[in-house]
Structure formats: C-alpha cells, structure tokens
C-alpha positions as CSV (number, residue, x, y, z in Angstrom):
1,X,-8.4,14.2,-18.8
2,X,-8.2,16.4,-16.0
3,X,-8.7,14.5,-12.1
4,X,-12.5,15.9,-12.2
5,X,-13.2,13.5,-15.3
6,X,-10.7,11.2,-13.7
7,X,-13.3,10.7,-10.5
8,X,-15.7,10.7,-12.9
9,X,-14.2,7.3,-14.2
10,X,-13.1,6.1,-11.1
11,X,-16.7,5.9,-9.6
12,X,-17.0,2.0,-9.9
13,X,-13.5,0.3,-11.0
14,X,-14.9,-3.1,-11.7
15,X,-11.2,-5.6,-10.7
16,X,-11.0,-8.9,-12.2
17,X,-11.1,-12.0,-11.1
18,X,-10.5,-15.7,-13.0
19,X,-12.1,-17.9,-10.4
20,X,-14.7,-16.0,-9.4
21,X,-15.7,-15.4,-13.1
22,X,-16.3,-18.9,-14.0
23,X,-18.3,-21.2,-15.3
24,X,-18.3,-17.6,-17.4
25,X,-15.3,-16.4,-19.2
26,X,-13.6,-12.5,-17.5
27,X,-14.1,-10.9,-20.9
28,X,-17.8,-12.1,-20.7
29,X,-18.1,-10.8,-17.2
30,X,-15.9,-7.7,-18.4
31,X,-18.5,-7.5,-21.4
32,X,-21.2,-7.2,-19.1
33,X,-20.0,-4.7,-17.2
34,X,-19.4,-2.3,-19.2
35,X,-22.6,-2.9,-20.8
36,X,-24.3,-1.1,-17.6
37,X,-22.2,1.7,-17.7
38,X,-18.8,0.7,-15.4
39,X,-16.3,3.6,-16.2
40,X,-13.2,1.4,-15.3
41,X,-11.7,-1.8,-15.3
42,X,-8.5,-3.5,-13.8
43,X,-7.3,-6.3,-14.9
44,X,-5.8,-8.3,-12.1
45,X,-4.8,-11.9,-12.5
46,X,-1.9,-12.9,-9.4
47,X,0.3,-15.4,-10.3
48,X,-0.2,-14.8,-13.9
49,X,3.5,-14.7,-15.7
50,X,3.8,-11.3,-17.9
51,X,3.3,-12.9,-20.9
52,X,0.0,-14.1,-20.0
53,X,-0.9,-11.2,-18.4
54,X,-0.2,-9.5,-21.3
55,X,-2.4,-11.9,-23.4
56,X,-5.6,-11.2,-20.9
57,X,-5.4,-7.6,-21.6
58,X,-5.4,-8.4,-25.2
59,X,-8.6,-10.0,-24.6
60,X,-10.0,-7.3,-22.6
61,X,-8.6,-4.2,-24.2
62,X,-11.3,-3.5,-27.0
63,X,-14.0,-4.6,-25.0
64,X,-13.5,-1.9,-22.6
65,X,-12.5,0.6,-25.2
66,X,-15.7,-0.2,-27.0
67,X,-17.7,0.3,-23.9
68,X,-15.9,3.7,-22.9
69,X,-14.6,2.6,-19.9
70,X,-10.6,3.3,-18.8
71,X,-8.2,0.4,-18.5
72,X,-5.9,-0.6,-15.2
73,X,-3.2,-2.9,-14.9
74,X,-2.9,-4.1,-11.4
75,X,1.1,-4.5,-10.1
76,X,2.5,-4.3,-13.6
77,X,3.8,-1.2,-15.2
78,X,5.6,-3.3,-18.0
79,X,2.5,-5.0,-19.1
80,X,0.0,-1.8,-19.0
81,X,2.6,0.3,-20.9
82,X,3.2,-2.7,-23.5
83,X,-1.1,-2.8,-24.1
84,X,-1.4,1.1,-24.4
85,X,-4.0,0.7,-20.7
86,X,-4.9,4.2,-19.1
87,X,-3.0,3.4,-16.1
88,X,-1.9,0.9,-13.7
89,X,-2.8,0.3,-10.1
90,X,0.8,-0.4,-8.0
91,X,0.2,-1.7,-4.4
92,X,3.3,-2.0,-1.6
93,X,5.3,-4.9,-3.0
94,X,5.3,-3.3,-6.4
95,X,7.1,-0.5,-8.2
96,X,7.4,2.8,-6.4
97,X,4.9,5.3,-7.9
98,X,7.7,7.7,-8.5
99,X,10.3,4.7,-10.3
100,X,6.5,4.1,-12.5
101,X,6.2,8.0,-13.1
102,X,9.6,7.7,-14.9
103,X,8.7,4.3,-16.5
104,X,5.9,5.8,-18.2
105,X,7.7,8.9,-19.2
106,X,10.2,6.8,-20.8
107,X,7.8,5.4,-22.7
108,X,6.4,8.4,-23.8
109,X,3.1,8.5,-21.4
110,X,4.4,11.7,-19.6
111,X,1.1,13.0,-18.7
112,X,-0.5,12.2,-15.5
113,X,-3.6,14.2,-16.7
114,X,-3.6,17.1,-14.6
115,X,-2.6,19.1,-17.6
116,X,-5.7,18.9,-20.0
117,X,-3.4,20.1,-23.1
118,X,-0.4,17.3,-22.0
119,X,0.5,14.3,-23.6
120,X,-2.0,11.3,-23.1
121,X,-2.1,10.5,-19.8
122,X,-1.1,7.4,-17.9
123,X,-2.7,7.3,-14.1
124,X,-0.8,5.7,-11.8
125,X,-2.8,4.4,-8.5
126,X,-1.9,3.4,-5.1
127,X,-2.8,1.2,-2.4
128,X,-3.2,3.1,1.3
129,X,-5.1,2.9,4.2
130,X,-4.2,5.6,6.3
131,X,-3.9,9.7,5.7
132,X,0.3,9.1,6.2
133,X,0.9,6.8,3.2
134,X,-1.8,8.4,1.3
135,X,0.2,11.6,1.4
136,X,3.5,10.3,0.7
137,X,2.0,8.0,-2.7
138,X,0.5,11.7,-3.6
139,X,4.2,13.3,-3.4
140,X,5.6,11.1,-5.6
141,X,2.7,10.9,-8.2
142,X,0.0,8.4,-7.5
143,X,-2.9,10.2,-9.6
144,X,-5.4,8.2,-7.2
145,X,-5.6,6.5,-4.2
146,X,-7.2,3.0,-3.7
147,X,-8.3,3.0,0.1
148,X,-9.2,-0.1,2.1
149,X,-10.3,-2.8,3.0
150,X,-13.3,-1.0,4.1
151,X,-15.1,-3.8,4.9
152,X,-13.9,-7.2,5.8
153,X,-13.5,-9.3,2.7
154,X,-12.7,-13.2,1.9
155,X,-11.4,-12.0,-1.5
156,X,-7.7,-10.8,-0.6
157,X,-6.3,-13.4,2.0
158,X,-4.1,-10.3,3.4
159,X,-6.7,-7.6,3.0
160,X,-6.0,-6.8,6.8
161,X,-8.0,-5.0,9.4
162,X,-11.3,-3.5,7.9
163,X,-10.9,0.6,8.4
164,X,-14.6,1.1,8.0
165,X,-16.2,4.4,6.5
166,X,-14.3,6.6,9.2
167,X,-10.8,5.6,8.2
168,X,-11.7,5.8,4.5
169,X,-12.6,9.7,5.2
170,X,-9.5,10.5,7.2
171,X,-7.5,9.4,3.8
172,X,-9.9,11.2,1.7
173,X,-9.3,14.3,4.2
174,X,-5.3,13.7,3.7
175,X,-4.7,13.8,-0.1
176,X,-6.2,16.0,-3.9
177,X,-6.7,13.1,-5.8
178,X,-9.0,10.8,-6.0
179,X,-9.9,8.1,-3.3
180,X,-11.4,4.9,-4.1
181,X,-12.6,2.7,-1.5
182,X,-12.4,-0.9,-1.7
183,X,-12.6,-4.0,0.5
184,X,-15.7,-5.9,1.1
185,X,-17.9,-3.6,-1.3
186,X,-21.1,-4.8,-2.5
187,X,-24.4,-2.7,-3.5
188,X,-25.2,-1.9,0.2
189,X,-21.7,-1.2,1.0
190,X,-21.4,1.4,-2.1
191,X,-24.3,3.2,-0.9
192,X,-22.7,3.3,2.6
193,X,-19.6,5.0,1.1
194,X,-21.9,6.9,-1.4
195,X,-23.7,8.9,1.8
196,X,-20.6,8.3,4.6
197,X,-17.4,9.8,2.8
198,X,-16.2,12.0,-0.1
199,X,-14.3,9.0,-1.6
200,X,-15.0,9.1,-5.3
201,X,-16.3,6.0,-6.0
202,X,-16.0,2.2,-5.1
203,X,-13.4,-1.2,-6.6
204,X,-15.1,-4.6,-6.6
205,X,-14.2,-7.7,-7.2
206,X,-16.2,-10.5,-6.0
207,X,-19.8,-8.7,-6.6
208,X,-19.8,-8.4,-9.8
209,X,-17.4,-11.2,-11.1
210,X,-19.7,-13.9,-8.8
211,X,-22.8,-11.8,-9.7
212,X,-25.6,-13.9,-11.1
213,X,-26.3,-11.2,-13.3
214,X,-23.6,-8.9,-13.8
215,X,-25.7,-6.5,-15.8
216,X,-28.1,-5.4,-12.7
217,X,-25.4,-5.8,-9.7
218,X,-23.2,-3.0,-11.7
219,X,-26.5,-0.9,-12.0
220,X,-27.0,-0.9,-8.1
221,X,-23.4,-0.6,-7.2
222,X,-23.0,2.9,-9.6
223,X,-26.6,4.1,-8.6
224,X,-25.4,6.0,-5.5
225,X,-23.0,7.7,-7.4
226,X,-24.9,8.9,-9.9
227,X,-25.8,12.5,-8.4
C-alpha cells in the first residue's frame, strides 16, 4: 500500500470508545461502521491491561477485516504486532516512532508501505500539533500524522488548546505523509476540514460511538471526502 492508498484509508479513522458505546456493545458500534464504508479503525481502550486489550482486538479484528477497513492499535506496539493490526497509533508518553519502527521490523513487519513491492506494511502514527514535532515524528518514521485537537472536545480530559483549521494546515504544510485531524470532529466539523485544509481525512470518537445511528453519522462524516 503506497501513502496515496494510505490517505485513502485514513479519510475517517473511526477511534473506539467503551463508555460512549453502550447500552451497545464497540464491536456492534465497530460493526456498524464499517457497514457505511469507514476505511479505518483504532481500537483505543486507556486503562485496559494488555491482555485485555489484546482480547478487544480479537473481537474487533475480523469485523473490520470483513468490512475492508485497516486496523490501529492506539499506544501499544506489543498488542497490534501480537493481533497482526495494520498499524498502531503512538502518542507522546508512548514508544518513540523510531524504537516502534525497529519493533515492527523485528517482528517481521519491515515495511512502512512506501515501497509497493515491500514486505506487508505496518503504519506507525503520531500524535502532533504543530509543524516542529510533525517534522521530527516524520524523520524517524511516523507513516502519518494525527493532528489536533482541532476543535475543543470533552472526550480527552488533556486534549489541550483547540488549534483550529489554521494550525491543522500549518502541520499539513510541514510534513509528506498523511495528516489526520482530530479533536472535537463531528459531521459539520469534517466538512470544515474537508473545504479548510489538505489534511487527508478526519479521527472520531464520540460522534460515532454516541451516535444514535451509527450507520448515517459515518455517511455524513465521509461525504466531504468523497471527491
């Protein structure tokens, strides 16, 4: 998969969410999603031991397989290379990118996907909100860049400052790869970063794990992107 295909993917990355799931079950929710066409999934569960981290992607695994849709680990490298996932997604209290590059190549995942005739490729993403740190994750082999919080959000209690459409492009300006905004995003706000930046697509949470119907919210989110 070369980065083109890669954005292509990365165009809604729908991020789990326990709580915010229920009464419904995340593999439901998950279900759902990629029902209505979402091209990638994280699974993100903080707090969750490895072990049952490991168990959730179990669960989640062939549903997003079936549906066509890549699968992230968020924070752990361990636990995504253990479940086969496409990638993991490493913020700033996690693994360096570079320390996860060699992690993966250990294990055998030595492509990173810009080489279309490489091994299978494992994507690494990073967490940055300005053009500095965006560059740097880039250096040392973040395969996309997860850019926010956009908008201000009640779903990460240390989301920080919201850097709005205009700090989402200076990142996109700064780097290659793929940048995913992410923060706050709901159907209005995806259409706001559809028509305001070059990012290539959008990372929910809450709006589609609270959604009423999970089915239509992911068809608004994704309909600005698909041009």
């Amino acid at each position: 998969m070369t980065l083109a295909r890669l954005a292509d993917s990365l165009r809604l990355v729908v991020i789990t969410d326990e709580a915010l799931a229920r009464p419904r079950s995340v593999p439901d929710v998950v279900a759902s999603a990629v029902t209505a066409g979402a091209p990638a999934v994280q699974l993100r569960a903080k707090g969750a031991s490895a072990r049952e981290l490991h168990a959730a992607g179990l669960e989640l695994l062939p549903i997003v397989r079936d549906g066509g849709a890549l699968f992230f680990v968020n924070d752990r490298v361990d636990v995504a290379l253990a479940l086969g996932a496409d990638g993991v997604h490493l913020g700033p209290d996690d693994l360096p990118v570079a320390a996860a590059r060699r992690a993966a190549q250990t294990a055998g995942r030595t492509g990173s996907g810009r080489d279309p005739d490489g091994p299978r490729p494992f994507f690494i993403g990073a967490s940055a909100d300005d053009p500095a740190t965006a560059r740097r994750l880039v250096a040392d082999g973040a395969d996309y860049i997860g850019c926010g919080t956009v908008f201000t959000t009640s779903t990460k209690a240390d989301a920080g400052e919201a850097i709005g459409i205009d700090g989402l492009q200076r990142v996109v300006d700064a780097v290659h790869v793929p940048v995913v905004a992410i923060g706050g995003i709901h159907a209005i706000g995806s259409a706001q970063v559809a028509a305001g930046s070059q990012a290539a697509g959008v990372a929910v949470v809450g709006a589609v794990m609270g959604a009423e119907d999970v089915e239509a919210t992911v068809a608004s989110i994704l309909q600005p992107w698909l041009r």
